[in-house]
mmCIF file of the C-alpha atoms, coordinates in Angstrom:
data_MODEL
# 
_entry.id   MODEL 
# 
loop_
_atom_site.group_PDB 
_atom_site.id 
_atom_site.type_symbol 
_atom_site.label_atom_id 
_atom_site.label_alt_id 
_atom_site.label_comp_id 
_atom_site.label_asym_id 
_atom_site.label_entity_id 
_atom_site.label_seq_id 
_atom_site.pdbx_PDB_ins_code 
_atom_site.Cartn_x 
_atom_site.Cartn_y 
_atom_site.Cartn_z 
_atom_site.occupancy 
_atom_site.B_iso_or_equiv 
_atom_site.pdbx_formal_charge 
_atom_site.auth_seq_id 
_atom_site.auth_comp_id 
_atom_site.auth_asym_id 
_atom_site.auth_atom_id 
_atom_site.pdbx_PDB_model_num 
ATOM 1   C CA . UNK A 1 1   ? 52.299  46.609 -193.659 1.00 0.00 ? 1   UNK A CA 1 
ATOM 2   C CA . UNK A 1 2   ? 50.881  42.998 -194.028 1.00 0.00 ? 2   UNK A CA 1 
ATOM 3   C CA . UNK A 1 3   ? 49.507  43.064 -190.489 1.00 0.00 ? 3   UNK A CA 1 
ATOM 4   C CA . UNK A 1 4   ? 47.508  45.971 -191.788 1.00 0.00 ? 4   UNK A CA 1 
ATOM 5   C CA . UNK A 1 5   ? 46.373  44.509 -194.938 1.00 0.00 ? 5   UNK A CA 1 
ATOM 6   C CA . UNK A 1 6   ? 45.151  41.404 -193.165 1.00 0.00 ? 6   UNK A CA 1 
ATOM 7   C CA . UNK A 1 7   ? 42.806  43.440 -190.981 1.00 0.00 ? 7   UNK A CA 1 
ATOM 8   C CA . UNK A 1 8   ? 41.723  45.171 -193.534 1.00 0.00 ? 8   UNK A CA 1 
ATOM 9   C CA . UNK A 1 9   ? 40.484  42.065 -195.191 1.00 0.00 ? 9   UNK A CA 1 
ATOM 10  C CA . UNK A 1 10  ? 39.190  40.241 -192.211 1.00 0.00 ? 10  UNK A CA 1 
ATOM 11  C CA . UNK A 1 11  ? 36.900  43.196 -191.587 1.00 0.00 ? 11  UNK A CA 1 
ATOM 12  C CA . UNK A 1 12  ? 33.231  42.586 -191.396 1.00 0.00 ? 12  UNK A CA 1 
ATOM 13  C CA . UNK A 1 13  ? 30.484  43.861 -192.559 1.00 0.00 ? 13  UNK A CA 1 
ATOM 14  C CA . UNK A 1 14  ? 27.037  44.654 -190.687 1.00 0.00 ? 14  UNK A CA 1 
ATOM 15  C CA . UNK A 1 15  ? 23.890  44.331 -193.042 1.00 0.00 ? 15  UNK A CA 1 
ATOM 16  C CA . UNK A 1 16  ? 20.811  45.394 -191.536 1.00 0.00 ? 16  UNK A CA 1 
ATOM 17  C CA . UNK A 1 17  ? 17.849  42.337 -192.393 1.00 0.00 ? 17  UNK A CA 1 
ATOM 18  C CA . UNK A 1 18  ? 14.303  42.966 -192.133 1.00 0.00 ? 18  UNK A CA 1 
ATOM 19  C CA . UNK A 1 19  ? 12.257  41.748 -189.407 1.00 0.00 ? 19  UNK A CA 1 
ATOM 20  C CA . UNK A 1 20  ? 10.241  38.781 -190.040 1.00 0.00 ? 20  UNK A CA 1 
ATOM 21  C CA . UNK A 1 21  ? 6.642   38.490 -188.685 1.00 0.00 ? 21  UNK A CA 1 
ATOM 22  C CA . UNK A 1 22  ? 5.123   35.260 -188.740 1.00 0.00 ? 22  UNK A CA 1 
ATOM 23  C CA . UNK A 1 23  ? 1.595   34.381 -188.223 1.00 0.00 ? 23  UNK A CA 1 
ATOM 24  C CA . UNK A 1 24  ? 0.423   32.866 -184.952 1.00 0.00 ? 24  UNK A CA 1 
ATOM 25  C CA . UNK A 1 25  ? 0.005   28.975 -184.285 1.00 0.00 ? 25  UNK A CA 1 
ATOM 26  C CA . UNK A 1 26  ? -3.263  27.078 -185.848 1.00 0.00 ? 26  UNK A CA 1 
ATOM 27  C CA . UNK A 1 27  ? -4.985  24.330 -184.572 1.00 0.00 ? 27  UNK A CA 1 
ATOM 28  C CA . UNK A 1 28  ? -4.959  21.858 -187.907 1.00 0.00 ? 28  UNK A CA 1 
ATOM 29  C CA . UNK A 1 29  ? -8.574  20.688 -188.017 1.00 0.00 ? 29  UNK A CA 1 
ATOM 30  C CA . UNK A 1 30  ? -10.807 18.139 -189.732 1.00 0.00 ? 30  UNK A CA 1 
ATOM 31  C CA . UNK A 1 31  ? -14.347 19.495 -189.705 1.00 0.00 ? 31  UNK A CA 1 
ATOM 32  C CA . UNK A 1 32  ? -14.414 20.310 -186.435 1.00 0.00 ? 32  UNK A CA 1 
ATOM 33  C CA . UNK A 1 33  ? -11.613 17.925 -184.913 1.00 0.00 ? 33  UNK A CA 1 
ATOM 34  C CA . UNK A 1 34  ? -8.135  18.562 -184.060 1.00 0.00 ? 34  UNK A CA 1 
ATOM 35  C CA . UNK A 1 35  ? -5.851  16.617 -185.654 1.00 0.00 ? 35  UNK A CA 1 
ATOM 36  C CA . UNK A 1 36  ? -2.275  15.605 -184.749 1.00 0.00 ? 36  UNK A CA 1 
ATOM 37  C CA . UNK A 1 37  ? -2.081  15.857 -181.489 1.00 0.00 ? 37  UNK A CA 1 
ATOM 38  C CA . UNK A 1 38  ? -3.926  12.472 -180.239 1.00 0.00 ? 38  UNK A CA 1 
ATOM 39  C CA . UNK A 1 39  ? -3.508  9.175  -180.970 1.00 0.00 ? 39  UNK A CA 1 
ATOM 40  C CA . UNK A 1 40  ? -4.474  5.847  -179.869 1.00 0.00 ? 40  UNK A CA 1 
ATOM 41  C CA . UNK A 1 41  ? -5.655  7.931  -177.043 1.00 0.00 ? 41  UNK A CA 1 
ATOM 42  C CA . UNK A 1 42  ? -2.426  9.471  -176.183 1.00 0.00 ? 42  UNK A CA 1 
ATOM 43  C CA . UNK A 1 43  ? -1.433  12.992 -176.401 1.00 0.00 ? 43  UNK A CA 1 
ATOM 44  C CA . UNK A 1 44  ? 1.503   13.127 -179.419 1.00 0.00 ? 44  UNK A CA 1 
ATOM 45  C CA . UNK A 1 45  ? 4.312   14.653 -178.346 1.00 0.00 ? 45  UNK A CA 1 
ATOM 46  C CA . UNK A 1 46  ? 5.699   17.099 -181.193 1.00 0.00 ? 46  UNK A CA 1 
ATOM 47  C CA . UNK A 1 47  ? 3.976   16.407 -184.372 1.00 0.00 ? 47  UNK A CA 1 
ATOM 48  C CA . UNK A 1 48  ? 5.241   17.475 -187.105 1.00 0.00 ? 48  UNK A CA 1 
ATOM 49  C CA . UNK A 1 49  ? 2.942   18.091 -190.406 1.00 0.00 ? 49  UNK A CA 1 
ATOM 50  C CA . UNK A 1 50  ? 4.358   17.733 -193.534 1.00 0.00 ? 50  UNK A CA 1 
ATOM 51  C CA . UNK A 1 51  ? 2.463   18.346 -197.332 1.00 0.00 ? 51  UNK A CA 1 
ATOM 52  C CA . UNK A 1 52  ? 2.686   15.345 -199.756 1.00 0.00 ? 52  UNK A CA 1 
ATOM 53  C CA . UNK A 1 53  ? 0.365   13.673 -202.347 1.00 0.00 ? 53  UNK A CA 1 
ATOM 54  C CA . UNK A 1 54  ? 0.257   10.133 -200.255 1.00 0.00 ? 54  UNK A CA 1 
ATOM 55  C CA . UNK A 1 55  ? -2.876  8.984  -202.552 1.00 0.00 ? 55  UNK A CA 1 
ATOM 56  C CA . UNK A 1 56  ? -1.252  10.009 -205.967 1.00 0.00 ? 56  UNK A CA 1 
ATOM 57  C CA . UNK A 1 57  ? -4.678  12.102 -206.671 1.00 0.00 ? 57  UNK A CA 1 
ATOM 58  C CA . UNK A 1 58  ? -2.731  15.281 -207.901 1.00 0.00 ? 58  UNK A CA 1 
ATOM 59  C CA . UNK A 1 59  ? -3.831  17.353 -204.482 1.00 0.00 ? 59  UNK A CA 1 
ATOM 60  C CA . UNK A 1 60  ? -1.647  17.573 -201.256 1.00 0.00 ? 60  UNK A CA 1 
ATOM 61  C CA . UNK A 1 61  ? -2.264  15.302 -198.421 1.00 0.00 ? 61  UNK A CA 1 
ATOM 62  C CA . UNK A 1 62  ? -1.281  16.254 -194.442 1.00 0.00 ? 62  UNK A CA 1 
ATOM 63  C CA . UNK A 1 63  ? 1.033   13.898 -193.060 1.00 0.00 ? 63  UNK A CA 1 
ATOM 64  C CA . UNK A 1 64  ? 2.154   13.978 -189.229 1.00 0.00 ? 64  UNK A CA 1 
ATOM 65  C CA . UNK A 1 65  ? 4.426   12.401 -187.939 1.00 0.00 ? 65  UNK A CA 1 
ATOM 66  C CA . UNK A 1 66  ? 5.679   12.430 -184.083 1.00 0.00 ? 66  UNK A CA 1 
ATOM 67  C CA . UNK A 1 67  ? 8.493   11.934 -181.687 1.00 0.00 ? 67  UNK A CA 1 
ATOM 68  C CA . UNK A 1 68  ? 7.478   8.315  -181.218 1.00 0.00 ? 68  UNK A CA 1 
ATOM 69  C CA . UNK A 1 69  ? 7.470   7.283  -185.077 1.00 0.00 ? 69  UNK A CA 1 
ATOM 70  C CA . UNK A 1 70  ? 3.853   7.395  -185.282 1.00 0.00 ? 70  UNK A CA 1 
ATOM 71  C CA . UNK A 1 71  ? 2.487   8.317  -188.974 1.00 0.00 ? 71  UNK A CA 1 
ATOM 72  C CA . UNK A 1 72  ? -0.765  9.877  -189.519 1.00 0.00 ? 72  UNK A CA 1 
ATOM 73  C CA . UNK A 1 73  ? -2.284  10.886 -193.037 1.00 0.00 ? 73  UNK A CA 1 
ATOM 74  C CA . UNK A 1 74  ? -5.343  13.488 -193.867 1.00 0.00 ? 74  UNK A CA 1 
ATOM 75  C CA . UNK A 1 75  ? -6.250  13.613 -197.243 1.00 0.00 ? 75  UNK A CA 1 
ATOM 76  C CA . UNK A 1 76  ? -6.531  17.249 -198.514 1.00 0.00 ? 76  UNK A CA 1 
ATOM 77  C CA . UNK A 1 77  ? -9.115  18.193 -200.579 1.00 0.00 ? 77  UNK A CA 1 
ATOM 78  C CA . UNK A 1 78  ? -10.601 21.693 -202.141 1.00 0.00 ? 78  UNK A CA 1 
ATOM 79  C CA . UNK A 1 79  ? -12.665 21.989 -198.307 1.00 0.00 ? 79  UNK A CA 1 
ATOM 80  C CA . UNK A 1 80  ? -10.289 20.950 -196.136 1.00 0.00 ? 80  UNK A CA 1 
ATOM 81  C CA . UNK A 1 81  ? -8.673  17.879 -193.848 1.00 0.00 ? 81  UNK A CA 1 
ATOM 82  C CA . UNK A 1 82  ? -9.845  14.611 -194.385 1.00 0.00 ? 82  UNK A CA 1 
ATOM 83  C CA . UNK A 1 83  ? -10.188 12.235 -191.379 1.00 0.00 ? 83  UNK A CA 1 
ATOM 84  C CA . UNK A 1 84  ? -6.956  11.033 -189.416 1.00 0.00 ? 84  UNK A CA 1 
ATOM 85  C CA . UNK A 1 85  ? -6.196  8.188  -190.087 1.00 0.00 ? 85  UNK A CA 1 
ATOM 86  C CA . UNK A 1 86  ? -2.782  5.394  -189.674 1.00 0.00 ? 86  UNK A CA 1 
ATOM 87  C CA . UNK A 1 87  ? -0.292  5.805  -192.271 1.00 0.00 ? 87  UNK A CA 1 
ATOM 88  C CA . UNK A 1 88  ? 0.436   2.046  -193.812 1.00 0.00 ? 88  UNK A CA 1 
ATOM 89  C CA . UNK A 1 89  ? 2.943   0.281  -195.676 1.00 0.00 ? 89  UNK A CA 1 
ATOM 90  C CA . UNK A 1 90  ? 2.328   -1.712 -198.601 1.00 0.00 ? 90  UNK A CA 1 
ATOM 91  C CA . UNK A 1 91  ? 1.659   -4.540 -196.179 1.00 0.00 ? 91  UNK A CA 1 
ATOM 92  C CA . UNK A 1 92  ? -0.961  -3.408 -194.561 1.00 0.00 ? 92  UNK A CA 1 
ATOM 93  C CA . UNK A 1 93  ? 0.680   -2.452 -191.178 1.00 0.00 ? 93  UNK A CA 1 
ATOM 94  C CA . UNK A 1 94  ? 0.970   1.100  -189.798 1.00 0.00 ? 94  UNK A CA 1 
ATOM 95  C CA . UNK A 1 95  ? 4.324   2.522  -191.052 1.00 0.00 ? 95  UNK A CA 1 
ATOM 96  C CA . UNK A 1 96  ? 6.139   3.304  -187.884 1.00 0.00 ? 96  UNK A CA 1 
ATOM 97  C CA . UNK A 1 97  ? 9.898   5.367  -187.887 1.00 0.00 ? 97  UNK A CA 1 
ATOM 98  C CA . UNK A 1 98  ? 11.371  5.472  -184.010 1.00 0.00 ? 98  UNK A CA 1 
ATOM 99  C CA . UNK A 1 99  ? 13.470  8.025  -183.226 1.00 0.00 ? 99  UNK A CA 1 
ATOM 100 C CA . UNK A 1 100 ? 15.082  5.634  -180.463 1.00 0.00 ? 100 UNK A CA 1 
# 
């Protein structure tokens, strides 16, 4: 009797979840440039763009970082991607997280 009442409540449940589309991959572009996946001259290896206000303006800026620690900013604005450019500290020097 209480082997049957603990399968009975160890039973499981299927529940069918719809499918999920997602849209294909998009080259992230400032005017006409790529962005994120060179820098210094060197191909980034996965970049990884994140939204955030870095200039405190009130609109969202791109922010990319990469599997070396690199950090590269776009400002956003109502056209589009801003430049690439460094990411840097208070001090001046390009912020910089390894993942090493």
């Amino acid at each position: 009797m209480l082997r049957a009442s603990l399968v009975a409540a160890c039973a499981v449940t299927t529940v069918a979840l719809p499918t999920q589309t997602f849209e294909p991959p998009t080259i992230l572009k400032a005017n006409d440039s790529p962005i994120g996946h060179v820098l210094n001259g060197r191909e980034r290896y996965y970049p990884s763009p994140a939204l955030h206000d870095v200039d405190g303006d009130g609109v969202k800026d791109l922010v990319i970082g990469d599997l070396f620690g690199n950090l590269t900013w776009c400002r956003g604005g109502k056209d589009g991607w801003g430049e690439e450019k460094t990411l840097n500290g208070a001090d001046g020097k390009p912020l910089k997280f390894n993942n090493w």
